[in-house]
Backbone as a printed PyTorch tensor [residue, N CA C, xyz], in Angstrom:
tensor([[[ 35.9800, 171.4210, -68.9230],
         [ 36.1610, 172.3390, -70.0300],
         [ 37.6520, 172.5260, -70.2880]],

        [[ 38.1530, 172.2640, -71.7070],
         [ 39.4120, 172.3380, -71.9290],
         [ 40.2090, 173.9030, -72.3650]],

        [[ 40.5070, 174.3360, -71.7470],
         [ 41.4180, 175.6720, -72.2810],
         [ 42.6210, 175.1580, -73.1670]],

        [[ 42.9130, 175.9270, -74.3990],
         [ 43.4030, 176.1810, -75.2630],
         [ 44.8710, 177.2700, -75.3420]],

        [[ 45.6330, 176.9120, -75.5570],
         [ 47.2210, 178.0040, -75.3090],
         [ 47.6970, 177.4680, -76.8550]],

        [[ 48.3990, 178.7900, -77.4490],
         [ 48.8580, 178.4590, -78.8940],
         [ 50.2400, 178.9170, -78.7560]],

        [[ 50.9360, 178.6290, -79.8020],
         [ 52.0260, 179.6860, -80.0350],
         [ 52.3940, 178.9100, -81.5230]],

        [[ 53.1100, 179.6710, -82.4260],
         [ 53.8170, 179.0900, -83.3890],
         [ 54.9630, 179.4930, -84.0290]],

        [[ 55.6650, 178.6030, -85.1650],
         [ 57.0690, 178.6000, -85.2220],
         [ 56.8940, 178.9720, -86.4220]],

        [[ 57.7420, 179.7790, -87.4910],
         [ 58.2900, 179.9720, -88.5500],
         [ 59.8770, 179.7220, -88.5620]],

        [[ 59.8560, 178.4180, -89.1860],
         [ 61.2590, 177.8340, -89.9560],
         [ 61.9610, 178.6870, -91.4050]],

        [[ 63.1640, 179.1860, -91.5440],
         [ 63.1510, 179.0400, -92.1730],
         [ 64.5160, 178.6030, -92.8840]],

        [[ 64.4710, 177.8630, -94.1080],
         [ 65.8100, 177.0960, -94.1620],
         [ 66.2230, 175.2170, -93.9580]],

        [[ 67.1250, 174.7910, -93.9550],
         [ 67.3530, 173.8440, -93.2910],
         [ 67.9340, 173.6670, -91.9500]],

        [[ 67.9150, 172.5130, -91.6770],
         [ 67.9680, 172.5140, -89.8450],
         [ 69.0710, 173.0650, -89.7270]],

        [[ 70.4800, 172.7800, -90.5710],
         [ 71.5970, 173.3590, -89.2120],
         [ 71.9670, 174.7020, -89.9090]],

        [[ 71.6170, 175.4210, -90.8930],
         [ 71.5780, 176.8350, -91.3840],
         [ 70.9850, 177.1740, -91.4590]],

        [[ 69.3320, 177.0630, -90.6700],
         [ 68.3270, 177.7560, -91.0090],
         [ 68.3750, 178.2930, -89.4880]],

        [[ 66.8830, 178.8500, -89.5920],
         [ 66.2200, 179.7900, -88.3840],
         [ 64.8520, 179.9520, -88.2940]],

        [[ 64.3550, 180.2800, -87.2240],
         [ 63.3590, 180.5690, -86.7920],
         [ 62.8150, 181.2380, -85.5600]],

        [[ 61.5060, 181.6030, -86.0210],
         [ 61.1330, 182.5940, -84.6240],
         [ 59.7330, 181.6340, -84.2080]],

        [[ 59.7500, 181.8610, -83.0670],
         [ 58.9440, 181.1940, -81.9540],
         [ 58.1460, 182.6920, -81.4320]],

        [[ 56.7350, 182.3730, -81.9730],
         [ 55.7580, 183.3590, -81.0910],
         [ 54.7190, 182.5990, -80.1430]],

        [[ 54.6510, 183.4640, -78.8520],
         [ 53.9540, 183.0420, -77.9790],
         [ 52.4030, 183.8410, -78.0900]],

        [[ 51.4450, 182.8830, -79.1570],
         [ 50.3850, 183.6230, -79.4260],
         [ 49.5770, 184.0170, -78.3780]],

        [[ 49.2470, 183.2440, -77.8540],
         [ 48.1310, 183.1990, -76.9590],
         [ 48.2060, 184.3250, -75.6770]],

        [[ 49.4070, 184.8130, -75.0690],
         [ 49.8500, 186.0250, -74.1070],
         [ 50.4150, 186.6690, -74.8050]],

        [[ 50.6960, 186.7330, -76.0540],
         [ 51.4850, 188.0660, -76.9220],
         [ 52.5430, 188.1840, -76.2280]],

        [[ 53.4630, 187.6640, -75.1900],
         [ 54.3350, 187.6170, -74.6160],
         [ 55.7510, 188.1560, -75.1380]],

        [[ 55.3320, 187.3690, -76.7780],
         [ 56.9490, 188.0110, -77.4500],
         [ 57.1740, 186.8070, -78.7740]],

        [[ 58.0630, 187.0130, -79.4260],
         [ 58.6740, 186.2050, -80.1550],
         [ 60.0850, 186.1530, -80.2100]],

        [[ 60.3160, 185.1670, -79.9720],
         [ 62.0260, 184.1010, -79.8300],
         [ 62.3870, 183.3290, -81.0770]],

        [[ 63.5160, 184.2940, -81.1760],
         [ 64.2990, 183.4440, -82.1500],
         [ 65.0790, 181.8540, -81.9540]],

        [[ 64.4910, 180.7160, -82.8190],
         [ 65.5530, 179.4140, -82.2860],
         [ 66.3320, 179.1300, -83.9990]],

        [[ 67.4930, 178.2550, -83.2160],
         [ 68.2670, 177.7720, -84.3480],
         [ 68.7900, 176.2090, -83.9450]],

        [[ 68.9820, 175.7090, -84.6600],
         [ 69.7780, 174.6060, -84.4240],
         [ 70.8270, 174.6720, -83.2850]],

        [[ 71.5160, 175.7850, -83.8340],
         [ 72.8110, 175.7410, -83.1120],
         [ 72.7610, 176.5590, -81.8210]],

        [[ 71.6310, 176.7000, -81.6590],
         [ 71.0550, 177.5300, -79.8330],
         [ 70.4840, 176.6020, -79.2360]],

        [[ 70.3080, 175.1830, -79.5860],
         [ 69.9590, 174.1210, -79.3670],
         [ 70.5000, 173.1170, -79.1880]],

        [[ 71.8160, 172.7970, -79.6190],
         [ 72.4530, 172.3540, -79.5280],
         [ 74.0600, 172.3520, -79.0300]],

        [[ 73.6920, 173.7790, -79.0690],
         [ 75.2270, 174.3550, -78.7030],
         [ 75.2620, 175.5650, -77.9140]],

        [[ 75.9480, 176.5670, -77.7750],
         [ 75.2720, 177.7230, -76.6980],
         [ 74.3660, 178.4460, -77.4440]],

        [[ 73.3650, 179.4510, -76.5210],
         [ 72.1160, 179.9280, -76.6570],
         [ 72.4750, 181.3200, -77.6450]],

        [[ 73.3830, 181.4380, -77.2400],
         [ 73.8970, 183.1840, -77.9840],
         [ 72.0320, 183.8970, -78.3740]],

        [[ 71.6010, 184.0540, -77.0510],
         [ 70.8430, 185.0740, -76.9970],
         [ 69.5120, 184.6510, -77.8150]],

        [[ 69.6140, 182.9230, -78.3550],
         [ 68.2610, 182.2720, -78.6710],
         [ 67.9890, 181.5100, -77.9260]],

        [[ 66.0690, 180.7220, -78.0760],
         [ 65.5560, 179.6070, -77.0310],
         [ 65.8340, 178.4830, -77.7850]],

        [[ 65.0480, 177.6450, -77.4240],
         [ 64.9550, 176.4910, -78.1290],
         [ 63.9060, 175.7420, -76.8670]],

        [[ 62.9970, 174.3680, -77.9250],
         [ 62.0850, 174.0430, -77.7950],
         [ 62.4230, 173.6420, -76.0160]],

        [[ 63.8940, 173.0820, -75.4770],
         [ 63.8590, 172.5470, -74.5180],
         [ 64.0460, 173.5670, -73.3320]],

        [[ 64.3740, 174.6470, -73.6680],
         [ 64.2200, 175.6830, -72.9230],
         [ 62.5800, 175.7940, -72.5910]],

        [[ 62.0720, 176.2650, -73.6230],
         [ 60.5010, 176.1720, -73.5900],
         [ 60.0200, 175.1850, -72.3930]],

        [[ 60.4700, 173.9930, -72.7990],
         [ 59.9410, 172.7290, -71.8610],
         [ 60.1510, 173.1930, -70.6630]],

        [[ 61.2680, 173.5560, -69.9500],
         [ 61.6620, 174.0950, -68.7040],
         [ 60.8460, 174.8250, -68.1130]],

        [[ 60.6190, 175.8630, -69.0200],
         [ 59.7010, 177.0170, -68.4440],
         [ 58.2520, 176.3400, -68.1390]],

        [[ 57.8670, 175.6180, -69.0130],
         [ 56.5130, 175.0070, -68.8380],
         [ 56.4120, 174.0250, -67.2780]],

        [[ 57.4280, 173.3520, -67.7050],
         [ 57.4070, 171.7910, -66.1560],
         [ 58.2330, 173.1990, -64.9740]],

        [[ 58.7560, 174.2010, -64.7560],
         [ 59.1880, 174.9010, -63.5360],
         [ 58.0730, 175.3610, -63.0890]],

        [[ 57.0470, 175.6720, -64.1750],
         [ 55.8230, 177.1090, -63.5640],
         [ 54.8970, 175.6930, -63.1620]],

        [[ 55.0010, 175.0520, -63.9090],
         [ 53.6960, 174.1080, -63.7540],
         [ 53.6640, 172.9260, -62.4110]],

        [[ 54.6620, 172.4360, -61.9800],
         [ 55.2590, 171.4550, -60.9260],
         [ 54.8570, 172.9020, -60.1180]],

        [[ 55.5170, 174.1000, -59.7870],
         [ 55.4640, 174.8370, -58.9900],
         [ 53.8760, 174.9950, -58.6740]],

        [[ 52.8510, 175.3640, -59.4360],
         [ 51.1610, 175.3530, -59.5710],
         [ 50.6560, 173.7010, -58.9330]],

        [[ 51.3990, 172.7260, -59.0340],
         [ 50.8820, 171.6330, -58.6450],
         [ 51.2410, 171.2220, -57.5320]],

        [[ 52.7390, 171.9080, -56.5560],
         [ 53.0090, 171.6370, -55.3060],
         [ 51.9590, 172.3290, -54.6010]],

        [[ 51.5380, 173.7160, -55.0640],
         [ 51.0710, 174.6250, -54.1620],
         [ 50.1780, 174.2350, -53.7610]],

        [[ 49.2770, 173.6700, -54.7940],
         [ 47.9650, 173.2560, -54.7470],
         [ 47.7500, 171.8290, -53.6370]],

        [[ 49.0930, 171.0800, -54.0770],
         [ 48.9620, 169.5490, -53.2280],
         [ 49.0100, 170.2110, -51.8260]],

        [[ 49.9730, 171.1370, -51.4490],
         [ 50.1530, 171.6830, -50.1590],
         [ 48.9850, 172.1590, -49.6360]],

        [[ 48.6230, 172.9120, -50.2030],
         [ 47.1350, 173.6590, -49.4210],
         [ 46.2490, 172.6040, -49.6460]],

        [[ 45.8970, 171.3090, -50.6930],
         [ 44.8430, 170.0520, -49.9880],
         [ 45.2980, 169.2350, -48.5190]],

        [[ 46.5410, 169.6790, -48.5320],
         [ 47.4370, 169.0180, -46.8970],
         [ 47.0980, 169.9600, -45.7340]],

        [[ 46.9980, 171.0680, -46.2730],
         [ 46.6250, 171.4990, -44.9760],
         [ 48.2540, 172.6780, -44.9360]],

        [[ 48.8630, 172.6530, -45.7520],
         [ 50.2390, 173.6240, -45.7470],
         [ 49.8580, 174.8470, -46.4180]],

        [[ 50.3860, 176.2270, -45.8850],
         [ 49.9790, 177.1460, -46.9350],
         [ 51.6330, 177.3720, -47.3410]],

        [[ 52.1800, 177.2890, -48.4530],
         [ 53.4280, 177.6970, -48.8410],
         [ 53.6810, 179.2540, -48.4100]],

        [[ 54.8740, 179.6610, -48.1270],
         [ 55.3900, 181.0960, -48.4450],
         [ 56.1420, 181.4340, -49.8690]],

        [[ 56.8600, 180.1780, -49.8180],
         [ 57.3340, 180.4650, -51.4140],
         [ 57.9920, 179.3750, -51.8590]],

        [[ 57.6100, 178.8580, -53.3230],
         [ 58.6190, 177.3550, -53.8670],
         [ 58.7060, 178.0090, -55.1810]],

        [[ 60.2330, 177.7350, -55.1300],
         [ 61.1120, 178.3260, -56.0770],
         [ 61.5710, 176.7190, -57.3630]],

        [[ 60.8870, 176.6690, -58.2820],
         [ 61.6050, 175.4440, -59.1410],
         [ 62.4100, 175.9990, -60.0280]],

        [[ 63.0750, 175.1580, -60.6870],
         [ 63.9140, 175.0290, -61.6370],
         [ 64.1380, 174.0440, -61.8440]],

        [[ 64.1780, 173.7130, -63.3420],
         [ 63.9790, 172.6460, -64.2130],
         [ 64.9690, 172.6590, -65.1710]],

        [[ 65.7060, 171.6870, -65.8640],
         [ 66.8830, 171.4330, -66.5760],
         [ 66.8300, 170.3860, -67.6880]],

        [[ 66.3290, 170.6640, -68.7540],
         [ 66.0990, 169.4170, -69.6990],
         [ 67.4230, 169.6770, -70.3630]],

        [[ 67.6940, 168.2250, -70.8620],
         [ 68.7300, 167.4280, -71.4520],
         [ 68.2400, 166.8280, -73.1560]],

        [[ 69.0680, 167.4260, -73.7690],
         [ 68.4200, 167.6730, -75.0890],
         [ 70.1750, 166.7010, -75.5220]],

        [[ 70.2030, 165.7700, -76.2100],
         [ 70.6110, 164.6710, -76.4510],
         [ 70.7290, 163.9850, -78.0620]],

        [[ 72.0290, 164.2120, -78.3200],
         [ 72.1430, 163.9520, -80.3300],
         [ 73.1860, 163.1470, -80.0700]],

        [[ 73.3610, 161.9440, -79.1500],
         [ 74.5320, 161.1980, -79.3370],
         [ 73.7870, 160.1930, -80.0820]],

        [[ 72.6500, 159.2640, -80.0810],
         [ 72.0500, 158.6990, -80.6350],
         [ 70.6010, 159.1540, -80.8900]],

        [[ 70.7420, 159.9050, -81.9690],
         [ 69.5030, 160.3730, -82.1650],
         [ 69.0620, 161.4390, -81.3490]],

        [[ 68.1910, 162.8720, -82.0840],
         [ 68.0370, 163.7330, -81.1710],
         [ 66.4000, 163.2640, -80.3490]],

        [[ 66.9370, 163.5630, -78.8110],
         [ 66.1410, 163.0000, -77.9580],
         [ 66.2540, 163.8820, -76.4260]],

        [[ 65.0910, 163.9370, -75.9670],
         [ 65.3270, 164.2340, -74.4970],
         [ 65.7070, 163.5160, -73.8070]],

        [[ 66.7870, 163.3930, -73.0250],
         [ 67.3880, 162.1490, -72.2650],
         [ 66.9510, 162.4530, -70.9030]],

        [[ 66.6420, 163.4780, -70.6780],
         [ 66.5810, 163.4210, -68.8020],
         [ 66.4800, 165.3670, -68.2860]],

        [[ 64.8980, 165.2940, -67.3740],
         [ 64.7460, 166.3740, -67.0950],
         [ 65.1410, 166.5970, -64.9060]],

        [[ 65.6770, 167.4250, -65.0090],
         [ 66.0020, 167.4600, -63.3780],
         [ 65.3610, 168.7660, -62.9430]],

        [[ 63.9670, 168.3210, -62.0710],
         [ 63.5390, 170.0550, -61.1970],
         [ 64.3090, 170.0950, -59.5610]],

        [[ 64.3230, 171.1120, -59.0890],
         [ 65.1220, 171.3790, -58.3610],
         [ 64.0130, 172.3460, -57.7660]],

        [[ 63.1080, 172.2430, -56.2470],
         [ 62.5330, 172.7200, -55.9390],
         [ 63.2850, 173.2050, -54.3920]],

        [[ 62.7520, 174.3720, -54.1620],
         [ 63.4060, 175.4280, -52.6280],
         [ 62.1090, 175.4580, -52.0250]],

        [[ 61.7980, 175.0260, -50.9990],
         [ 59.8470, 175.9910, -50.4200],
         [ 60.2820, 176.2810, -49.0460]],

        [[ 59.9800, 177.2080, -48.8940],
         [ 59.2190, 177.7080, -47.8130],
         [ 58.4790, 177.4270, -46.8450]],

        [[ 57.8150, 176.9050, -46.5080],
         [ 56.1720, 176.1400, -45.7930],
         [ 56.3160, 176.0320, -44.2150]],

        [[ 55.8460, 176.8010, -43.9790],
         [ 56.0600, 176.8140, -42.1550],
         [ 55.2740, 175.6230, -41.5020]],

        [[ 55.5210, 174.9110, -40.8260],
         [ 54.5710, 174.1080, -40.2640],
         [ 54.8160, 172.6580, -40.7300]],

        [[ 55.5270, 172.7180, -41.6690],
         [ 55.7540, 170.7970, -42.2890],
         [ 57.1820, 169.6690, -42.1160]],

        [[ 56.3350, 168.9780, -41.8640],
         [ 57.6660, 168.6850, -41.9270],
         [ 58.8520, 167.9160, -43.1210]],

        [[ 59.8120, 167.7200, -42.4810],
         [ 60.4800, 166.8720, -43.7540],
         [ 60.0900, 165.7140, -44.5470]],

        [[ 59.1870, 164.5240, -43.5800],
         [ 58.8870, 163.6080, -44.5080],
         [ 57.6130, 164.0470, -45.1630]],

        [[ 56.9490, 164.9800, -44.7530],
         [ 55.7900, 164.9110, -45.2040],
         [ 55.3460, 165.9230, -46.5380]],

        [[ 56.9640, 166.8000, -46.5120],
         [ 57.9260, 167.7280, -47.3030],
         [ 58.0150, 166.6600, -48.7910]],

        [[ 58.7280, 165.8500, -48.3620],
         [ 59.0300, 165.0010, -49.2750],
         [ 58.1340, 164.2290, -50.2240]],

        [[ 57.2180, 163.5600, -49.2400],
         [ 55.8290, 162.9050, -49.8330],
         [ 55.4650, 163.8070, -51.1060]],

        [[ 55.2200, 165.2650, -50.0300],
         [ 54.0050, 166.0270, -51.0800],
         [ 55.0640, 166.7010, -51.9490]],

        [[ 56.3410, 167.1600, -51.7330],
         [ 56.9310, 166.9680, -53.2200],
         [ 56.8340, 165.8130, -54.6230]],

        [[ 57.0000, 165.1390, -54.3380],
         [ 57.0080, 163.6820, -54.9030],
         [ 55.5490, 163.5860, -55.6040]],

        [[ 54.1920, 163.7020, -54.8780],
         [ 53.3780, 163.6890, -55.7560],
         [ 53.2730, 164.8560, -56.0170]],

        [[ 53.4500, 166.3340, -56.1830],
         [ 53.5630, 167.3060, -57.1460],
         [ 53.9480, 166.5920, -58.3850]],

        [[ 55.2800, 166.0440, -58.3500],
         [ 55.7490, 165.3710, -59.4170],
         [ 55.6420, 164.8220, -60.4510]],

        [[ 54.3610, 163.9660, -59.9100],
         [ 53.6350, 162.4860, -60.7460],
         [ 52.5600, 163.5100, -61.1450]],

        [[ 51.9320, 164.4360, -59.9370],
         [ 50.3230, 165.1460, -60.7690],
         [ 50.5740, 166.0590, -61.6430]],

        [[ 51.8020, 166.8390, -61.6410],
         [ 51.9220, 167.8510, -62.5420],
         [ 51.3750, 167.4350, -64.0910]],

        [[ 50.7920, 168.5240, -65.0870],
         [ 50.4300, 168.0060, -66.1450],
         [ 51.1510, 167.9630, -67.0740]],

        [[ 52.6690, 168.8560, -66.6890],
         [ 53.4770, 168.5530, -68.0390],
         [ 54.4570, 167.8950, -67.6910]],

        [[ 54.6320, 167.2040, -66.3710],
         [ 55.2430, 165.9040, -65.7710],
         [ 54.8410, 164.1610, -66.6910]],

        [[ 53.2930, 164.5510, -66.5190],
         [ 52.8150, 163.2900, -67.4540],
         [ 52.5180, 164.0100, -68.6340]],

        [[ 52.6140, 165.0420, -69.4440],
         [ 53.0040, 164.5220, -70.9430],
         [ 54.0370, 164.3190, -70.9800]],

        [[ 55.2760, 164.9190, -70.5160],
         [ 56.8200, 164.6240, -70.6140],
         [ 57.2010, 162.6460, -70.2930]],

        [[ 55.9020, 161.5050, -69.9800],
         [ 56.1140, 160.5710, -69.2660],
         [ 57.3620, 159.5280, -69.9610]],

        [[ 57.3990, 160.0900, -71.3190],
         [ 58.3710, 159.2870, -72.3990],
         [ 59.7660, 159.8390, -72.0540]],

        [[ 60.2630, 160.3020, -71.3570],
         [ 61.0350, 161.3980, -70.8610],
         [ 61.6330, 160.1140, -69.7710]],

        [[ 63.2440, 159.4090, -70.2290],
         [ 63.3530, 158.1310, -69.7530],
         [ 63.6500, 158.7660, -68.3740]],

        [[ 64.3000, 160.1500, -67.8400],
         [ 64.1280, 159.9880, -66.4080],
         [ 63.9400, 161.7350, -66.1270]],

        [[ 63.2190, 161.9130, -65.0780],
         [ 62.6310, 162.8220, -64.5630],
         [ 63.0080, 162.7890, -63.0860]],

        [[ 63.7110, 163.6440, -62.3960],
         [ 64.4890, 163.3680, -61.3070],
         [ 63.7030, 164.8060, -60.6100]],

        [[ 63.9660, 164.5900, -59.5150],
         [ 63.5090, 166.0710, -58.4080],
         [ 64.2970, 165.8200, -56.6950]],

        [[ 64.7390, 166.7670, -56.8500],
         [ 65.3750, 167.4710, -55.5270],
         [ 64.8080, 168.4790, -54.5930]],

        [[ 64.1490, 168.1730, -53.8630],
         [ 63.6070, 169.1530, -52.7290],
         [ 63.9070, 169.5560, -51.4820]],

        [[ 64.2230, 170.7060, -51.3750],
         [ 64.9100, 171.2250, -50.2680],
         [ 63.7630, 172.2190, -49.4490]],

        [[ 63.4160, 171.7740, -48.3300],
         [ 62.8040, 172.8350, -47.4560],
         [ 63.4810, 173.4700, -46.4900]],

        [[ 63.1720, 174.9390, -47.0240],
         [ 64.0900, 176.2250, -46.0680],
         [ 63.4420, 176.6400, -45.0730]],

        [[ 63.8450, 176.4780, -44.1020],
         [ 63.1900, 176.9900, -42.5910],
         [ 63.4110, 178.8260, -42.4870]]])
């Protein structure tokens, strides 16, 4: 059974003098203002779509380690991601390259096996493989004793 998440954008204008707000329908969460130039240049207090992306592949890689861990037999205490997309207008606007950066916790594991089940978090996450056009997707995992 497929669950459903919405949100939508009102543009208004052209791209590099216009604006828009970003609502997050589906949790009423809020609405965010984006612009071109919070996108391309500093945020001055707007998102933009690749911010968005971040938030999606940090919460979601994080939901897919936990899960790989506890089919291993690990119960996490805590994995901290962060995610960094690279939003790219030297040739054409493009995502060039997303980097997560995971911290865990996990009593009982060890480093290679740390590593493994980082690594396939990676590949299973679900917004890992829609992002798959995404020419590189890098991850750093650090386990804190």
């Amino acid at each position: 059974m497929a669950t459903t998440r919405s949100a939508h954008t009102v543009w208004k204008g052209d791209l590099l003098t216009g604006s828009g707000q970003t609502t997050l329908d589906t949790s009423g969460l809020g609405t965010y203002d984006v612009t071109w130039k919070a996108r391309t240049e500093e945020s001055e207090g707007k998102t933009s779509p690749e911010e968005l992306i971040a938030a999606a592949h940090a919460s979601c890689y994080s939901m897919a380690f936990s899960n790989i861990l506890k089919q291993a037999g690990h119960a996490p205490e805590e994995i901290n991601t962060a995610a960094e997309v690279d939003f790219d207008t030297s040739s054409g606007a493009r995502i060039s390259e997303i980097r997560l950066t995971v911290n865990a916790t996990i009593p009982g594991i060890g480093e290679e096996d740390f590593q493994r089940l980082a690594e396939d978090a990676k590949k299973g996450c679900p917004v890992s493989q829609a992002l798959a056009s995404v020419p590189s997707i890098t991850l750093q995992a650090t386990l804190k004793s």
